[in-house]
N, C-alpha and C positions, 0 to 999 in steps of 0.2 A: 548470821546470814540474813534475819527478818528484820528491817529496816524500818519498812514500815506495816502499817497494818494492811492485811492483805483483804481483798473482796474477788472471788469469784464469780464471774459472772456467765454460769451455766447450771443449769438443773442436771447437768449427766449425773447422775449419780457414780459413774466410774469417773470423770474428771474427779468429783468430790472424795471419794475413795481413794485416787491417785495422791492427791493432795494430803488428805490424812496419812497416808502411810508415808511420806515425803517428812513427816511431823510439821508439819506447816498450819500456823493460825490464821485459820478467815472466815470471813463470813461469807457465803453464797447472796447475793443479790440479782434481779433478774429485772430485765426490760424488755420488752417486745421490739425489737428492730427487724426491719425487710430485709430479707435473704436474698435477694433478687442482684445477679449480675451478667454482666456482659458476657453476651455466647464467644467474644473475642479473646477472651481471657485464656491462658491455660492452665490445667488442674493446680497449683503450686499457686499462681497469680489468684485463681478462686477462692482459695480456702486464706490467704492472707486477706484477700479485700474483706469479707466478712468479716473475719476476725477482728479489723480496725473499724469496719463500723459498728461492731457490737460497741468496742473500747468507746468511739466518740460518741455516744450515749448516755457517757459516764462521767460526763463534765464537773459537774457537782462532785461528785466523790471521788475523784480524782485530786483535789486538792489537797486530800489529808489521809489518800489509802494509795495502794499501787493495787490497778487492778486489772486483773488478767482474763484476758477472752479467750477464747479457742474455736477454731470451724475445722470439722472433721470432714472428708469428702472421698469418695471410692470413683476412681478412675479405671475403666475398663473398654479394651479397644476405643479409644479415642471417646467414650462415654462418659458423663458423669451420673454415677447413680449415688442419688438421695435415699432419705429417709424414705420408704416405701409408703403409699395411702392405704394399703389395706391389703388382704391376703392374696390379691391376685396378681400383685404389684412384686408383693415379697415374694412369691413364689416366681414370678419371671426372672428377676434380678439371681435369684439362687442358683434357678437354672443357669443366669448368663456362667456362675463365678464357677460354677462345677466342673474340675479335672479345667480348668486354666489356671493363669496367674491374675492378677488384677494391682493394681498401686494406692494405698492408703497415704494420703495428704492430709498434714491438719498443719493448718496457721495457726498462730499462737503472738498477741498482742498483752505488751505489759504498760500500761500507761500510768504515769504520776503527773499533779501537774499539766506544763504544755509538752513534757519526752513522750515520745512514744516509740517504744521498739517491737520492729516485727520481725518473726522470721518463722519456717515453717520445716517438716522433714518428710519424708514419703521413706516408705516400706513396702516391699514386694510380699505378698502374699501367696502362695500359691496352694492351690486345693484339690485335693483328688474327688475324680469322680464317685456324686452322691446320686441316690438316688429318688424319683419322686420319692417315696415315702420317706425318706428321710426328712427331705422338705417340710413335706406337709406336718411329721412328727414334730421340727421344731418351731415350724409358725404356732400348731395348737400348743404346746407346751413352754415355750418363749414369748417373750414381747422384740418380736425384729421391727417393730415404728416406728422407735427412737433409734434408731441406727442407720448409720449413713450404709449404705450395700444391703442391709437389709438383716445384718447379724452382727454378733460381739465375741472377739478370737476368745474373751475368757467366756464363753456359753459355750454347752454341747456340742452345739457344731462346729464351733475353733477346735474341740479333742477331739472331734469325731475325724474332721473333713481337710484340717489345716496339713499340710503334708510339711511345707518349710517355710519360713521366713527368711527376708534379706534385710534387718535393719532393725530398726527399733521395734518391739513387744508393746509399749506403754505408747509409743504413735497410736497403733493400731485400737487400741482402747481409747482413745481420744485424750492425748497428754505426752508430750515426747518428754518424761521427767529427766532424763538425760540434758536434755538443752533447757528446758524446763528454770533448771537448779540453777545450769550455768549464768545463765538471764539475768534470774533472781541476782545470784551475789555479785553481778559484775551492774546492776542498775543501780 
């Protein structure tokens, strides 16, 4: 299936995890690129535009690796909620997601070369009502910063609070290895 040599271009430590358990060789490489997009977009059009411009970043190594980006992003009522700045951020966002449903999107770009393919998937999440204190328990005992919504469905509070899912599990982690794969062997 591995073609060519692969490069990751994400610090998640669950992307890197998803990948490993995929048995997939690569290196992690990282660039700082602006996240910044059009309020015109919708959630599915957001998480692919980043994703591609992470990719075109990667010009140079693109010629002799295939390499894959990924932007994860939490849609709710017509919101997009990020990565939280800090505990008061995560604790509002927790509240929004508490006893509703919400939509996990990630773009996912595999570029070699001048190819570049995107494509992305969403998953319904939906959670039962939590309580302040549970909140506050998993901000002090988790890292929700690096998480787009403000949490990770394989953290505590995905077993506590997740009541069902509609779609991909490894979306919601940031990595839809399902399409993921398919990508891969058909690039």
């Amino acid at each position: 299936m591995q073609r060519y040599p692969l490069i990751l271009a994400s610090k998640s430590p669950r992307r890197q995890e998803l990948l490993a358990a995929m048995n997939l060789e690569f290196h992690v490489v990282l660039k700082d690129v602006d996240e910044s997009y059009s309020k015109k977009l919708e959630p599915a059009q957001i998480a692919v535009f980043i994703a591609e411009k992470k990719a075109l970043a990667f010009v140079k190594e693109r010629v002799h690796s295939l390499v894959i980006t990924a932007d994860t992003i939490v849609a709710f009522n017509g919101e997009i909620l990020g990565k939280p700045s800090g505990p008061g951020e995560a604790r509002e966002m927790l509240t929004k997601l508490s006893g509703s449903k919400h939509d996990v999107y990630t773009g996912v770009t595999l570029a070699h070369g001048a190819k570049m393919i995107s494509f992305y998937d969403v998953t319904e999440v939906y959670f039962k009502p939590i309580t302040a204190e549970q909140i506050d328990y998993y901000i002090k005992h988790y890292n929700p910063y690096d998480k787009a919504g403000s949490y990770g469905i394989q953290d505590w509070i995905g077993l506590i609070a997740v009541e069902k899912i509609v779609g991909s599990y490894t979306n919601v982690m940031g990595m839809p290895t399902e399409k993921l794969y398919t990508a891969i062997s058909n690039f």
